[in-house]
Structures are given as C-alpha cells and as structure tokens.
MILO-929004 format. One line per 2 residues: number of its first residue (from 0); their letters; for each residue x, y, z of C-alpha. Coordinates in Angstrom, 2 decimals, always signed. Each point is the difference from the previous one (the first is absolute). Example, Ala and Ser with C-alpha at 12.3 -4.5 7.8 and 13.67 -1.06 7.14 Angstrom:
0> AS> +12.30,-4.50,+7.80 | +1.37,+3.44,-0.66
% end
This chain:
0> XX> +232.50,-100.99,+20.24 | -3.24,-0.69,+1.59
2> XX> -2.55,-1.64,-2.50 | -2.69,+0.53,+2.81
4> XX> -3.11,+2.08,-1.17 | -0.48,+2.92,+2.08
6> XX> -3.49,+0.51,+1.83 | -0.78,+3.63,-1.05
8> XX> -3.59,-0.39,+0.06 | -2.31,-0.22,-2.98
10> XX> -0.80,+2.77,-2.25 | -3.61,+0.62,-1.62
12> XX> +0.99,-0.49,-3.43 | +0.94,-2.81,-1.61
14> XX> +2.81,-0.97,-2.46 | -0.40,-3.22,-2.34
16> XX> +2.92,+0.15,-2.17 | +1.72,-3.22,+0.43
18> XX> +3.59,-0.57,-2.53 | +0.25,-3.09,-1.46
20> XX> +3.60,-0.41,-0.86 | +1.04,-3.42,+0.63
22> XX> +3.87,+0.00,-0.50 | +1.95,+3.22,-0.09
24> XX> +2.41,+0.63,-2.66 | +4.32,+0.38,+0.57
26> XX> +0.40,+2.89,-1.65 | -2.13,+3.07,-0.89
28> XX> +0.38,+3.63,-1.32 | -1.59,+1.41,+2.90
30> XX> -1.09,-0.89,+3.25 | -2.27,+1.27,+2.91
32> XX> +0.10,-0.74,+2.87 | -3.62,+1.00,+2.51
34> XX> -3.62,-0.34,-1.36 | -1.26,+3.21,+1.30
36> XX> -1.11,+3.38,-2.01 | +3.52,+0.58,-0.79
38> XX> +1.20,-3.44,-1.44 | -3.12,-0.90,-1.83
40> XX> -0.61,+3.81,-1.91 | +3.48,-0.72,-0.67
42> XX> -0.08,-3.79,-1.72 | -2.57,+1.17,-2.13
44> XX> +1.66,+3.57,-1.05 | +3.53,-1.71,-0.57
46> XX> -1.64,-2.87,-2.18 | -2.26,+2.42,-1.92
48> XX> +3.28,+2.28,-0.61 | +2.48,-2.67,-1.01
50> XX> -2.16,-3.09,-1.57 | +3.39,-1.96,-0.86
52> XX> +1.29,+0.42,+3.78 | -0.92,-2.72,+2.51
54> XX> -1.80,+1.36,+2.84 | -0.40,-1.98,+3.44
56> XX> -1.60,+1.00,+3.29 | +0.48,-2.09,+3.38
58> XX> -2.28,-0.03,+2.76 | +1.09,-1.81,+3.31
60> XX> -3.51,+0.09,+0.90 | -3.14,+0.97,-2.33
62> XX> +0.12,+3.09,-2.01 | -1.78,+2.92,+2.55
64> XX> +0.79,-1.92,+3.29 | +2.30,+3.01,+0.70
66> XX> -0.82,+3.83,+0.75 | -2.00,+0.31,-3.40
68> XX> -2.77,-2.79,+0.76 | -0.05,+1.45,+3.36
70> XX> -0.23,+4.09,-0.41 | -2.99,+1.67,-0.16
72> XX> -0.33,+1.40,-2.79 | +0.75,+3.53,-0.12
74> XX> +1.01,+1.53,-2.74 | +2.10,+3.15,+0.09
76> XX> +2.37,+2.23,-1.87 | +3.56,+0.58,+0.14
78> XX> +2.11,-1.68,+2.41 | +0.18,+0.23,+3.94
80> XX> +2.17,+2.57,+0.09 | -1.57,+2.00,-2.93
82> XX> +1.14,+1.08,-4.07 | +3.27,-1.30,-0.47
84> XX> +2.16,+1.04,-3.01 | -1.41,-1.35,-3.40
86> XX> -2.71,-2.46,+1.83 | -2.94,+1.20,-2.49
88> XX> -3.90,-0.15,+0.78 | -0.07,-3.49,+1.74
90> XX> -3.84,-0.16,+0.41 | -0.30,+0.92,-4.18
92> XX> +2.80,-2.62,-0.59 | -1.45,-2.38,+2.69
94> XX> -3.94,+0.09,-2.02 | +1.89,-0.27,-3.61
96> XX> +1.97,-3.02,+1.69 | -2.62,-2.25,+1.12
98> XX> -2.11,+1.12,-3.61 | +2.77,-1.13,-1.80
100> XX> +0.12,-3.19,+1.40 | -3.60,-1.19,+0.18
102> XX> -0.63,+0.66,+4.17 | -3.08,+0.81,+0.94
104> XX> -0.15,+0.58,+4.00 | -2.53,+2.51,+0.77
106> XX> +2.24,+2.95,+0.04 | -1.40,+3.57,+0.88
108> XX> +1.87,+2.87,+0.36 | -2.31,+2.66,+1.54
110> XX> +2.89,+1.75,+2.10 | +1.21,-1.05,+3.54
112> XX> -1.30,+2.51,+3.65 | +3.11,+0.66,+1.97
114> XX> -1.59,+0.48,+3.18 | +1.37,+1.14,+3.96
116> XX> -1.10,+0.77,+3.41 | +3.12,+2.77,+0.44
118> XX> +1.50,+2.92,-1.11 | +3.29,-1.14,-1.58
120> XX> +0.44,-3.54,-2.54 | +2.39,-2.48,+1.18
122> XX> +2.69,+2.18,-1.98 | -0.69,+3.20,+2.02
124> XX> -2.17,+1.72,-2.46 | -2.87,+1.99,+0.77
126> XX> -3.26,-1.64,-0.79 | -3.59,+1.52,+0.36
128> XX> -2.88,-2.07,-0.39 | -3.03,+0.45,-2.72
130> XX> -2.69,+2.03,+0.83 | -3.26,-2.27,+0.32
132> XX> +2.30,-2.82,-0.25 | -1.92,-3.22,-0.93
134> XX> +1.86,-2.19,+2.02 | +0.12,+1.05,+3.73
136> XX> +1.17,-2.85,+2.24 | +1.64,-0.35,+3.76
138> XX> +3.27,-1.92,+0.21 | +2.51,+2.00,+2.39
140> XX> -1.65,+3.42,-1.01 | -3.05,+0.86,-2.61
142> XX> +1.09,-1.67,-3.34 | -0.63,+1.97,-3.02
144> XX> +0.84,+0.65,-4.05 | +2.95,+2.20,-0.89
146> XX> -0.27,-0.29,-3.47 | +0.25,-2.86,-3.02
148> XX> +2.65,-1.28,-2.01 | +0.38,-1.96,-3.18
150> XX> -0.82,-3.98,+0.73 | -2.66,-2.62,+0.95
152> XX> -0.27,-3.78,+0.29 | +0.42,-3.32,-1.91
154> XX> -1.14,-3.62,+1.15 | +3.60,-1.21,+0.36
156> XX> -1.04,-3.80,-0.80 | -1.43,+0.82,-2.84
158> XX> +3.26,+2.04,-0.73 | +2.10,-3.25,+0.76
160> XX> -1.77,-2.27,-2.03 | -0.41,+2.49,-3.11
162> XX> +3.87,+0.25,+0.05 | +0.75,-3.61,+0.30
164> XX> -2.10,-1.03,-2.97 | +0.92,+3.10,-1.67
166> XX> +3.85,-1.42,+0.37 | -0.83,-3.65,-1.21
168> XX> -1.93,+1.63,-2.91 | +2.99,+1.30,-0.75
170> XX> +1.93,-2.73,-0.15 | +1.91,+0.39,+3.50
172> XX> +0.53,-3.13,+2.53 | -1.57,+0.15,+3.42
174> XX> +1.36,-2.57,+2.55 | -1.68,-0.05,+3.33
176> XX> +1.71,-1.58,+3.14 | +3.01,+0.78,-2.00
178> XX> +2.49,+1.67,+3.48 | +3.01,+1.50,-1.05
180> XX> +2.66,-0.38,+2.92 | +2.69,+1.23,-1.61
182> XX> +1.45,+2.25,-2.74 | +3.62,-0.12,-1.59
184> XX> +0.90,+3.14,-1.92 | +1.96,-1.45,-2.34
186> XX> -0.69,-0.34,-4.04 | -2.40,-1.23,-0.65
188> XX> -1.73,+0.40,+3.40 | -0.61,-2.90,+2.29
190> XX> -3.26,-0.57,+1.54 | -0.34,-2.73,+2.80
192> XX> -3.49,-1.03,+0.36 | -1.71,-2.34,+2.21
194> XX> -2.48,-1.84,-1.10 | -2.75,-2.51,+1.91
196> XX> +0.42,-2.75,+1.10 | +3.62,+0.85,+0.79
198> XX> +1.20,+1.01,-3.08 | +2.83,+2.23,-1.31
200> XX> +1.06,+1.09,-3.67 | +1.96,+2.91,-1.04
202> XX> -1.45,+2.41,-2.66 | +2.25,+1.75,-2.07
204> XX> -1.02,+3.47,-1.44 | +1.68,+3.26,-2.28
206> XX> -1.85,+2.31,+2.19 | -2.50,-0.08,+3.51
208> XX> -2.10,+2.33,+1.59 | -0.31,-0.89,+3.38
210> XX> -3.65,+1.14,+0.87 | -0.68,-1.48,+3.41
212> XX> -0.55,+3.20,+1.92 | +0.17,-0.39,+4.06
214> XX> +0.59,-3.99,-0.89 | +3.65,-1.56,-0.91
216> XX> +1.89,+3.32,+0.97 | +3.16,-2.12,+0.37
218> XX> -0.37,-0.82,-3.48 | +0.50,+3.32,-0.79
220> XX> +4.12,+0.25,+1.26 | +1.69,+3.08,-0.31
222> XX> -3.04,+1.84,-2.43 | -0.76,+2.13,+3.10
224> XX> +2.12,+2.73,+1.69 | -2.36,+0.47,+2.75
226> XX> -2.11,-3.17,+0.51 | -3.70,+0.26,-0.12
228> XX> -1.98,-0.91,+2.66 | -2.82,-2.66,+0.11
230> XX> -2.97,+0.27,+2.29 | -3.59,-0.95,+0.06
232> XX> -2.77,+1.95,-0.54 | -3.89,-0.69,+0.65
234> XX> -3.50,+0.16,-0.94 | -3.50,-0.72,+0.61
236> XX> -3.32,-0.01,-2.21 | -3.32,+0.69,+1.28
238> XX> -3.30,-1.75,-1.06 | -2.04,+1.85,-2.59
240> XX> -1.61,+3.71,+0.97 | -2.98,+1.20,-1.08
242> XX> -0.02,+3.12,-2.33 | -1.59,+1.87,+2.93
244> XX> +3.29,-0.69,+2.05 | +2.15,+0.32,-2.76
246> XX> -1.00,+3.66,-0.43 | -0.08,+0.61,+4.04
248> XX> +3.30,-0.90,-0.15 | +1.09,+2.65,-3.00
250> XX> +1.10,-2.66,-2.21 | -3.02,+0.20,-2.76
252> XX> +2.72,+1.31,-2.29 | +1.71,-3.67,-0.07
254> XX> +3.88,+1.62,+0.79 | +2.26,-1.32,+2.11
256> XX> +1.72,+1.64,+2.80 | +3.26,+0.33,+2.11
258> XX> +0.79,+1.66,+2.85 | +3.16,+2.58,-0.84
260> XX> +0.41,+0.38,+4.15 | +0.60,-2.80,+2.87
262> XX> -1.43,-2.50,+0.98 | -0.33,-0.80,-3.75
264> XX> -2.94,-1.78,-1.16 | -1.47,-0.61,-3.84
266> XX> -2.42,-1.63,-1.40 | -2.39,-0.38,-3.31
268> XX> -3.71,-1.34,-0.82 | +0.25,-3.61,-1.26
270> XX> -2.82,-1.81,-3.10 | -0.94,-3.19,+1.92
272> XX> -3.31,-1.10,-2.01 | -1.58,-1.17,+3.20
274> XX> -3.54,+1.97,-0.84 | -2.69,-1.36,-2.21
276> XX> +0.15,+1.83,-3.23 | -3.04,+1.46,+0.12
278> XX> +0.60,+1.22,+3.52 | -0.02,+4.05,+0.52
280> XX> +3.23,-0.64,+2.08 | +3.67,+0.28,-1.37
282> XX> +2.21,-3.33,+0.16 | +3.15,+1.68,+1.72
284> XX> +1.62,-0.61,+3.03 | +3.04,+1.96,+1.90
286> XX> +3.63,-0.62,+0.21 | +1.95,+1.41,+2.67
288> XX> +3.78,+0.20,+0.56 | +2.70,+1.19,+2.41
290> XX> +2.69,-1.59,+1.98 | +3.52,-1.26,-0.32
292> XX> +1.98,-3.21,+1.18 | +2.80,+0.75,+1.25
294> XX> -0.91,+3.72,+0.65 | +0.95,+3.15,-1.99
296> XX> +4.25,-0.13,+0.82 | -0.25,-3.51,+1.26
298> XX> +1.80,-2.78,-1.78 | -0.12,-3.83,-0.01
300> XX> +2.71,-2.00,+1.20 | +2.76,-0.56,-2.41
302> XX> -0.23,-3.60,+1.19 | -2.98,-0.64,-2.34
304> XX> +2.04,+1.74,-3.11 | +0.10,-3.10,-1.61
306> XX> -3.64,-0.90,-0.02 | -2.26,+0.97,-2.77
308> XX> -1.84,+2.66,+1.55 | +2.63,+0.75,+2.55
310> XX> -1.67,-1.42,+2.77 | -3.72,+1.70,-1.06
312> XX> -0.87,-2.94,-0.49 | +0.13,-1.50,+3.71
314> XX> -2.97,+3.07,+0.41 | -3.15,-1.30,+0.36
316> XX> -3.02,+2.41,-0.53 | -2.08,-2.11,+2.89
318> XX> +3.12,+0.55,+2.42 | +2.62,+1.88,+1.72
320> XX> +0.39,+3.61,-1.10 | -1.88,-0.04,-3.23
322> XX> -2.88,-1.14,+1.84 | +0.19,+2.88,+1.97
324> XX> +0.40,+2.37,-2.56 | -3.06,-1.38,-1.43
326> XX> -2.06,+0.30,+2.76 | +0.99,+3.87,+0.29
328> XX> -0.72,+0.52,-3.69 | -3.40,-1.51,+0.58
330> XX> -0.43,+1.88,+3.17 | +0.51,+3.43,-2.03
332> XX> -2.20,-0.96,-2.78 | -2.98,-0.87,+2.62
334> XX> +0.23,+3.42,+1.42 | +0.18,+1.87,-3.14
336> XX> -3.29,+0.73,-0.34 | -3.33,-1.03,+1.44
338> XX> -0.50,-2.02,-3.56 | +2.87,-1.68,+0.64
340> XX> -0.37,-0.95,+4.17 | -1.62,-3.71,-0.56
342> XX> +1.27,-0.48,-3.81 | +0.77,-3.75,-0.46
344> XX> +3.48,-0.39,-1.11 | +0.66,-2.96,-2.62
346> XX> +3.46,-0.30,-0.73 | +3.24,+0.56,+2.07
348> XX> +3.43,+0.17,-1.86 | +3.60,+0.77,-0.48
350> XX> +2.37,+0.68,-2.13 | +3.74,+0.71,-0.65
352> XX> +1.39,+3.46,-1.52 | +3.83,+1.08,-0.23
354> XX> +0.70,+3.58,+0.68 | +2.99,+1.70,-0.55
356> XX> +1.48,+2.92,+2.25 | -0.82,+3.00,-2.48
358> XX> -3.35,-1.94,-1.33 | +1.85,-0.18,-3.34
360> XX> -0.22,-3.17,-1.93 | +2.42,-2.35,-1.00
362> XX> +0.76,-0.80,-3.55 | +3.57,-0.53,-0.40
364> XX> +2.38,-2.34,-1.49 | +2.82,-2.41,+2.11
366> XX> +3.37,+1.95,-0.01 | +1.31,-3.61,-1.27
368> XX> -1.96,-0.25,-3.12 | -2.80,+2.73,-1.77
370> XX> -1.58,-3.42,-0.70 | -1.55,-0.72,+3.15
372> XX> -2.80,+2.82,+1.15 | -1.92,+0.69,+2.95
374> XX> -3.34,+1.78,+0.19 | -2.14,+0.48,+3.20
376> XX> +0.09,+1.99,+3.25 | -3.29,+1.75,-1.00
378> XX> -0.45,+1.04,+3.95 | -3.59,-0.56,-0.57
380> XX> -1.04,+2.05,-3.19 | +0.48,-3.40,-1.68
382> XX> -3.14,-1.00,-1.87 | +0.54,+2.01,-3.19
384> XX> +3.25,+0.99,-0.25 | +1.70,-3.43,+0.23
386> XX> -1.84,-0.40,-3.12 | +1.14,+2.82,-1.68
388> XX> +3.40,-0.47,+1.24 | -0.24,-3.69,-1.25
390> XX> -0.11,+1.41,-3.58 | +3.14,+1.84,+0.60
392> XX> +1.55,-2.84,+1.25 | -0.83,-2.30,-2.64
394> XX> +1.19,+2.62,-2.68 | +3.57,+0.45,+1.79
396> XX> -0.11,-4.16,+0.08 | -1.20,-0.41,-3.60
398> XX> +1.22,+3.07,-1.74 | +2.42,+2.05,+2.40
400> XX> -1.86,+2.54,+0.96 | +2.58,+1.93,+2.39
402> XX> -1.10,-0.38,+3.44 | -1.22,+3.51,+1.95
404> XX> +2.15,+1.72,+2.19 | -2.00,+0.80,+3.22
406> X> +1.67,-3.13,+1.58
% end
C-alpha cells in the first residue's frame, strides 16, 4: 500500500491527540483497526465493557486523518436510507454516548431544514415549501424550507480527540502510523502491520473490528456481498458573518440544512472565535458542501484496489476534478444570496465517504470467522451514527451481542 499522505485540503478545526505507544504488543483480546468516529467510540466502549480484555486500535496514519477528521459535522438521525429494524433513537443514544465518556464537542441538536427548489425529493415525493420560509436562496430554482427533522452539528475535532483520550483513559492502546496490509482469518487472527521506517510485525488478536471506512477495503475480503463504493466528497468554510447576514440569510435559528432534491448542496453555521468578545457580532462562519469524486454511479479503477484509499488518495483538492468541483461549489455559494456574493472563503477541503447501493450500512461479520467485524458504509449520515454503531460493535466484540440483520 501507499504510505503517501493524501492532499485533501485542510479543515478549520483542529485535532491534537497524538498516541504515544512506543512498541505494540503480539497478542491482544481485541483489536481495531481505523482511528476515526467508529474505531475510537469503539476502543473506549469495548475497554469500559470488558476491563480484563486487551483492547488495541491501529492507525496507519493519525487517528481522524480519514472521513471523520474531514466531515463537516452534521449530525443527523437514522441512517441514509431511513429506520431500519431494531436501530433505536441514534441521536438520544449518540448524546448519552459522548456523556458517558467525558466528550465535550459543542453539540446542539436544534433540528435539521430539509430544503428544495422543486416539486418532488430526490425519491419522487411531493414536497411543498414553508410558507414565509426563512431561508429563500437561488441555486437552479428558488431554494426554500420544507420542513425540519431531528439533528444538528458537532465540532468533529473536538469529537476525535474526546474519543481518543476517552479510549486511553480507559485503558485501550492507540498506535499511530501503525498500516495494516494484511489480515489472515485464521485463530487467532493475524494482523500484518507496517510500521516506519520500514517496519513489519504481525499482531495477533481473539477478535477485530475492522473500522477503516472508505480506507483498506481490501482488508475487508469476502465481508461484503456487494462492495461499497469509495468516493470523495467536498467542502468549503466561509469567513465569519455578521449577525445582520446571518439572519438575511434565514439561518438565525443555528440549524443546518440539506437539500432533499438535485443538485444537492448542505451546509451548517460554524463557532470560529474570530470576534472580540465584547463585540455585538457572532463568531460563526459557514460551511458548505456538495460534490462527488468519481460522480454519483462512477467508480474508481480497480487498479488502485490495493491502495489505502483506493486510489482517493492520488486526488488532490488543488487539482484535477476535485478542483473543479470545488470551484462549482464555491460558485453556488457566491450566488446564493446577495450576503453571500463577495463572502471570503477560508478553507477548501475533502473528504472520503463509502456508500453502499441501498444507503444501508455495513456491520457484518467475515463468513470465515464471527470474529472479525466490519462497520462503515455510512453513505454520508456518518457523524453520529458510527458512534452509536461503535457501541454495538464493541458489545458483539466484548460480550456477543448478536449482530443486526439489515445486512
């Protein structure tokens, strides 16, 4: 595999969780392998649930340098394709998660504005827009609010570093730069990893989750009957808005949006801190989203397979087609609105997501062994329900919790 770092862009939050493991252990209880929402919620709920059981997570990078560290920080309910069968409240569980741990990451929850510029959602239902809609906007039609659903928004470093110390404080390893190449399902498992400066050891382990999302698919073997494909999404922030332009563009409440018709676009306020204290002008910004690399049906070559991100990584957010997708998402944004026309835009950004055909996500064992499990393929609704999946995972790894059977 490729141990080049990908040039996604930078994000405008920071994460400063750094591991300090040194040496990594031969054998453990359980391992994880990916440092993103899903692998770290899961260290620290397997360690808190099974004290005696080794717990270790692998990072080939840093923990967040995936689709986690890189989202933007939406938070919504259910799953992309909707309720499945015995999935719970995932925003309730997702709040008593992150309490339960010690993360504090600025989460609201004041409901999420589907919004549209047709008659019919992506889906083919009818949609009418709110009277005296607060948010009226031009992008391919008059933009406006069709109604709110359950959600909000999270600083997802603050997320990622909350996790990660939540996991140590639990008594679970973190190894960063810690690549696993390879995976042999046998018992115990086998974990090849690659360490810096050229370095291999194998890890054994009773039981893995592999957690890695649109990264290491080939890891994953024969988990998936339908394989899951990888693309790259994007994102922009703005500078900070004054509350005058804040409320001219109907976002006063603070709730995120989405479109629910085509061409899709979403987007939530963002805390920056930039203002004095004392000034009479709120410290948030803008974040914007839409676009896909490869496009919706497109796939990447099966060349790149092999490579950690599938060939994602060989995307670079100042070049090629993501560059141009960025440009037309910054196009939109500019002619929005009329608060939004000369707006200086701060940040640029991508990152990768996995969808599945039917939106469904993945959490399934390997038809070789119940011991290894994948969980991922949020198709973008990602943010709090890996976490909440995470604690199912870590209960089927450290008390065997029967896996669900959407998938």
């Amino acid at each position: 595999m490729s141990t080049t770092s990908p040039d996604w862009g930078k994000t405008p939050w920071h994460i400063s969780f750094r591991g300090k493991l040194s040496r990594l252990p031969g054998h453990v209880d359980i391992a994880i392998i990916g440092g993103g929402f899903t692998g770290l919620a899961a260290a620290a709920i397997a360690k808190r649930l099974a004290p005696k059981k080794s717990v270790l997570l692998l990072e080939a990078k840093r923990v967040g340098n995936g689709a986690s560290g890189r989202t933007g920080g939406m938070v919504l309910g259910e799953t992309a394709a909707g309720n499945l069968p015995g999935l719970g409240d995932v925003l309730k569980g997702y709040r008593k998660i992150l309490r339960e741990l010690g993360v504090s990451a600025n989460l609201k929850l004041p409901g999420v504005w589907e919004i549209a510029r047709s008659s019919h959602s992506m889906d083919g239902k009818r949609i009418k827009p709110l009277q005296n809609s607060p948010i009226d906007w031009n992008d391919s039609g008059r933009v406006r609010i069709v109604k709110k659903v359950p959600g909000g928004a999270v600083d997802p470093g603050k997320i990622i570093d909350g996790l990660a110390r939540a996991a140590v404080r639990a008594g679970a390893l973190i190894a960063e730069g810690a690549e696993v190449t390879r995976i042999d399902t046998t018992n115990p498992i086998r974990i090849h990893v690659s360490l810096r400066p050229k370095r291999t050891k194998i890890v054994t382990a009773t039981r893995v989750l592999l957690a890695t999302n649109a990264g290491g698919l080939n890891l994953a073997g024969k988990i998936f009957t339908t394989a899951p494909e990888p693309k790259l999404t994007f994102a922009l922030a703005t500078a900070p808005l004054t509350t005058n332009q804040i409320a001219a563009l109907g976002l006063a409440s603070g709730r995120p949006f989405y479109t629910v018709d085509l061409p899709y676009l979403w987007g939530r306020l963002l805390e920056t801190g930039s203002f004095p204290r004392k000034s009479k002008s709120k410290n948030r910004a803008i974040i914007f989203g839409s676009g896909l690399v490869p496009a919706f049906g497109e796939s990447l070559p099966r060349r790149s397979a092999k490579q950690l991100w599938s060939g994602l990584e060989k995307e670079n957010v100042l070049g090629s087609s993501s560059s141009q997708r960025l440009e037309t998402l910054e196009q939109r944004v500019r002619a929005l609105h009329p608060a939004l026309k000369k707006i200086r835009i701060t940040h640029r950004w991508g990152g990768p997501i996995l969808l599945t055909k039917n939106f469904v996500p993945i959490l399934r064992a390997h038809p070789k062994t119940k011991n290894l499990i994948f969980l991922g393929a949020y198709s973008g609704h990602g943010v709090a329900l890996s976490v909440y999946l995470a604690k199912y995972a870590a209960q089927a790894l450290s008390t065997n919790r029967k896996l669900p059977s959407w998938n």
